[in-house]
N, C-alpha and C positions, 0 to 999 in steps of 0.2 A: 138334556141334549146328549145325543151319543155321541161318542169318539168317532170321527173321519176315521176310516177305513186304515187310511195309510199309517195313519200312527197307534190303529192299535197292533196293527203288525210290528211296526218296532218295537212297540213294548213287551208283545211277548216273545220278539225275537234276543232282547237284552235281558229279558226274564230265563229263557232259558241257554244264553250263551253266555253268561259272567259264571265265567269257569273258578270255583274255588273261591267265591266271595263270601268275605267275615264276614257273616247274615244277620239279621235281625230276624225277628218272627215271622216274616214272608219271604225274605230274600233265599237266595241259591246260593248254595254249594260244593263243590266237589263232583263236576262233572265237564265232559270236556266234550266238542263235537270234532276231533279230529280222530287218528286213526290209535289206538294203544303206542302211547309212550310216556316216557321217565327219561330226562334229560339232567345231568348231570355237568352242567357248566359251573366251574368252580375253580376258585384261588385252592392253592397246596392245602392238601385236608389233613387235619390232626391224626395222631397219631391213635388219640383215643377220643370219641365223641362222646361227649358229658350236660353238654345244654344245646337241646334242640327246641326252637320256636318253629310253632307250626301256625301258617297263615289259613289253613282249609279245617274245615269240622273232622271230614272223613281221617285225612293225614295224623290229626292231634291223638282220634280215637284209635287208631293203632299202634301209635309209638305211643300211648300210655298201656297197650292192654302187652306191650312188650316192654317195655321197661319205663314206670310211670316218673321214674326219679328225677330222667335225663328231660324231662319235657319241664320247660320255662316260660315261658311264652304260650299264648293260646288265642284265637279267633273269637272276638262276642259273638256267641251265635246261640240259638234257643236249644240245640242240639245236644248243647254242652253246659247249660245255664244250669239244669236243675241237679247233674249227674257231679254228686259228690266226688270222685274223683278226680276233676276240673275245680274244687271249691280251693279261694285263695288264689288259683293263679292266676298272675297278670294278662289282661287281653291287650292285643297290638292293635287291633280294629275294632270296627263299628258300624252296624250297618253296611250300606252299599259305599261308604268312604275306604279310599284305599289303608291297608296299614301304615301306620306309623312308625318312617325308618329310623327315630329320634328313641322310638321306645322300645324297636329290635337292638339296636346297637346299645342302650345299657346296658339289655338283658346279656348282655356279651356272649352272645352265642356262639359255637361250633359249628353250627348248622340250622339252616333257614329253611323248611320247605314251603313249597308255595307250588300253585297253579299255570301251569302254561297257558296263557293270552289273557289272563288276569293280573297275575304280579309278575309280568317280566320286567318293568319297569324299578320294581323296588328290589329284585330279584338281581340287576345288570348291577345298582349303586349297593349294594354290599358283596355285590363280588369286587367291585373296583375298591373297598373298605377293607379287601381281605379275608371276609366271611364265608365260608364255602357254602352254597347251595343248591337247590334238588328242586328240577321244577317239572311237574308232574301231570298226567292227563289219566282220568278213569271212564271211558268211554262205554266198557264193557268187562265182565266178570275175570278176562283171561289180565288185565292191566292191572285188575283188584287185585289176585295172585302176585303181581310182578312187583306191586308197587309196595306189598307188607314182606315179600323175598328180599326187595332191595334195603327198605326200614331196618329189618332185621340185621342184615349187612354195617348199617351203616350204627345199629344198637349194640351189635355184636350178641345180638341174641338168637335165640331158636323159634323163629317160623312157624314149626311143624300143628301146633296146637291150634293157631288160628287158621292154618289151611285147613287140617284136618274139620275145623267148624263151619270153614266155608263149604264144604263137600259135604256134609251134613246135612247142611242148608237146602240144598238140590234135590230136589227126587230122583231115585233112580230107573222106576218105572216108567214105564210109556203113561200117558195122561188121555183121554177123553180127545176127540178129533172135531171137536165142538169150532164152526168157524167165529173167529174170537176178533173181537175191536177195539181198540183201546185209544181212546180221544181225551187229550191233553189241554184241550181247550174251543172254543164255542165259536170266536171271530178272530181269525180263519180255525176253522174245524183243522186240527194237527190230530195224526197219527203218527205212533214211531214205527217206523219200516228196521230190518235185522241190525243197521248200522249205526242205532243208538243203545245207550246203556237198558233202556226196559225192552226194548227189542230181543236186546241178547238175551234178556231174562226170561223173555216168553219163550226164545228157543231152547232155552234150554228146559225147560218146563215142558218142553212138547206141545206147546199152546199153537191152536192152527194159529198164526197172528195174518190177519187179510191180506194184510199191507205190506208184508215181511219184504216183498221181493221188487216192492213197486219203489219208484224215483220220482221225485215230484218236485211242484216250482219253490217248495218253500225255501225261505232264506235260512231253513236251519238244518245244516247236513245231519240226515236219521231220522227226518220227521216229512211227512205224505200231507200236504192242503189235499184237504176234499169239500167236494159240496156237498148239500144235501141228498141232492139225489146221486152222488157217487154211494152215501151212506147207506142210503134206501136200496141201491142194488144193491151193494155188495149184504144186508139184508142179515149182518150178525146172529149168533142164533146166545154169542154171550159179548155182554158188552160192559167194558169197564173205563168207570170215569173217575180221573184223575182231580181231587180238589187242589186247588193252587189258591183257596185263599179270596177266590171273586165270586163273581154270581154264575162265572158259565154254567154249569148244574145244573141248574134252574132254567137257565134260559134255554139250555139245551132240550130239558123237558118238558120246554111249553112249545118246542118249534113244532111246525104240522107235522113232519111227516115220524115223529118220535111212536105214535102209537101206531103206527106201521111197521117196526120193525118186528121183528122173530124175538126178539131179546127180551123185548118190554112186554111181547104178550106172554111169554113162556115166565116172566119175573126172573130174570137173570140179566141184574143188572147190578152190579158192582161198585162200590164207592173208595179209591185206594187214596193216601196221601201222599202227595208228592215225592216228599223224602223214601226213597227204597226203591219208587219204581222211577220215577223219573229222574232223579238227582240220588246217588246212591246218600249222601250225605255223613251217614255212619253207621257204624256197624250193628245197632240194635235197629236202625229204621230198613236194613238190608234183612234182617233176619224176621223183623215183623211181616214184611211184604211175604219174603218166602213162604212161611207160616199162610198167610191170608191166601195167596196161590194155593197152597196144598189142598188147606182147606175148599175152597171152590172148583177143584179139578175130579 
């Protein structure tokens, strides 16, 4: 039996708005659908930062890749499971459960970072503990800059090496004007329009993205419902699908009007993973995406 309409929208609207959630193998991370910000509500901050717990994948993997020492605390997430760097240190969460403010507060941290509209809750009861923390949104590439400017800041370290990676990351040439689609999911068919984090990606890539400029009803700001026959017109000539882990893929490729498109008769159809274009997550699944973009443009 399939899922009522209505609630598979909720689920992939809680699939992709649990901003900064300690993930497991399918869960989300580290992405926000508000507009770039780093928020900074905090009790008197130390004079020198020496143990940061970070509750997001993305957050943990830049304050180790600037100073791995000061990081204590780290998010169970698959992101960070296999990457030696993270072996040994203690996770605060688990899955879609929120962290554990029993296991932040031994780690006796200096600082807490977390997610705006995912841990403001655990985020308010250790500022009221005294704990200063940093809660943060990465919606889009210019926030990714802000947010390892601020890290740095608060590491007292030097920046420069991982901006200079991120701008690496980028192409600087013009790209192919190929009109390009990119669907996140099967029931309701989601595209991200300019105002989500892979939106910005495809802008700045040069990617025509169809949807870049369109508003639409869904409940997730940055992301266009279409039907199918919005799909069939606008008639992609490259189209890239997003695996999240379910069967849309598949189902997407058995719907009628799939062998109608430009994209599937030309074989330019693309398969990315969630982490890097939809959910930046961390910095190797930012830099593979880039990569897999270069390569198809």
């Amino acid at each position: 039996m399939q899922m009522p309409y209505f609630k598979r929208c909720l689920s992939l609207s809680l699939l992709l708005l649990m901003v900064g959630c300690s993930q497991s193998s399918s869960n989300v991370a580290d992405i926000a659908p508000t507009a770039p910000e780093i928020s900074n509500a905090a009790t008197t901050e130390p004079e020198t930062i020496t143990k940061i717990v970070a509750l997001t994948s993305l957050s943990a993997d830049i304050i180790a890749r600037l100073d791995a020492e000061k990081l204590v605390g780290i998010p169970g997430s698959r992101l960070l499971a296999n990457n030696p760097t993270f072996a040994g240190l203690p996770t605060v969460s688990e899955g879609q459960t929120p962290p554990s403010l029993e296991k932040i507060v031994a780690l006796k941290p200096d600082l807490v970072v977390g997610a705006t509209g995912f841990h403001d809750q655990v985020l308010a009861r250790l500022e009221e503990l005294g704990i200063q923390t940093l809660a943060t949104a990465v919606p889009d590439w210019r926030s990714l800059e802000a947010l390892t400017q601020t890290l740095a800041e608060k590491t007292q370290t030097d920046p420069t090496p991982l901006l200079e990676s991120y701008a690496q990351c980028v192409p600087q040439g013009a790209s192919p004007d190929d009109p390009t689609l990119v669907l996140v999911s099967n029931q309701p068919m989601l595209a991200p329009n300019k105002e989500s984090w892979a939106g910005d990606l495809l802008q700045r890539f040069q990617l025509n993205n169809l949807v870049a400029d369109l508003q639409g009803d869904s409940p997730q700001q940055g992301y266009v419902t279409l039907s199918p026959e919005k799909v069939l017109a606008a008639n992609p000539e490259m189209l890239i699908m997003v695996d999240v882990g379910d069967d849309s893929i598949n189902q997407l490729k058995s719907a009628p009007f799939w062998q109608d498109l430009a994209a599937v008769k030309n074989d330019r159809i693309y398969t990315f993973d969630y982490y890097g274009l939809v959910n930046p997550g961390g910095l190797e699944a930012i830099q593979s995406t880039c990569e897999k973009l270069q390569s198809i443009t």
